[in-house]
PLY file of the C-alpha trace (Angstrom):
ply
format ascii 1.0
element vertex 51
property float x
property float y
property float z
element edge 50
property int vertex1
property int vertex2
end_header
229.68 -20.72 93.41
232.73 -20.08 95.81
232.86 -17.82 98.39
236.08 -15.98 98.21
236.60 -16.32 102.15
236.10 -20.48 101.13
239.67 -19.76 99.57
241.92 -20.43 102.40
244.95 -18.79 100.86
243.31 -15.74 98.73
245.32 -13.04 97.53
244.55 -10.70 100.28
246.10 -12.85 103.14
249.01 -13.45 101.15
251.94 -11.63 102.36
254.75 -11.70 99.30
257.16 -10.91 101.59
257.37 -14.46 102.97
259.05 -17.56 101.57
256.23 -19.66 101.77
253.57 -17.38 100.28
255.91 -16.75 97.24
255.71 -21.04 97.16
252.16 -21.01 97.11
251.71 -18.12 94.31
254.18 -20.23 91.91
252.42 -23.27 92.93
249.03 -21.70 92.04
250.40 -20.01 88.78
251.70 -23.18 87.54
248.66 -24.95 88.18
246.47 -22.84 86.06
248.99 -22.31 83.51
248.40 -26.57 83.08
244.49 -26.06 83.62
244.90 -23.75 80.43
247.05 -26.01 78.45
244.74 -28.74 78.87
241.29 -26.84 77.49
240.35 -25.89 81.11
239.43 -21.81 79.99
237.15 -21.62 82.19
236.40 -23.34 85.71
234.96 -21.63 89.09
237.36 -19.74 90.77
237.04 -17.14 93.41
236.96 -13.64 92.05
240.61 -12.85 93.07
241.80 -15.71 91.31
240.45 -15.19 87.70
241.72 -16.24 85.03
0 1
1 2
2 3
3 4
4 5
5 6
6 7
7 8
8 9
9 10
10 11
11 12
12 13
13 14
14 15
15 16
16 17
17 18
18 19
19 20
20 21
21 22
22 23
23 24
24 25
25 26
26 27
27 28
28 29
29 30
30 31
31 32
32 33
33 34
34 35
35 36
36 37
37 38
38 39
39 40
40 41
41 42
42 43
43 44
44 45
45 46
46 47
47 48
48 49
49 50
């Protein structure tokens, strides 16, 4: 099981203000939108990042 401080870009030290943080949240989105497609409904995740 993850820790959610293993997570070295979790939700809470995301600011959305900042180009690169908006990057890494479409980036992340996309990813588990093609985990999804592909069967993956469930796989570890911290908390913050749940399906």
């Amino acid at each position: 099981m993850l820790q959610s401080n293993a997570w070295p870009w979790s939700i809470e030290n995301i600011d959305l203000r900042t180009p690169e943080s908006k990057q890494i949240e479409m980036i992340r989105t996309e990813a588990i939108r093609q985990l999804k497609q592909q069967g993956y409904s469930r796989f570890y995740l911290p908390e913050n990042l749940s399906l």
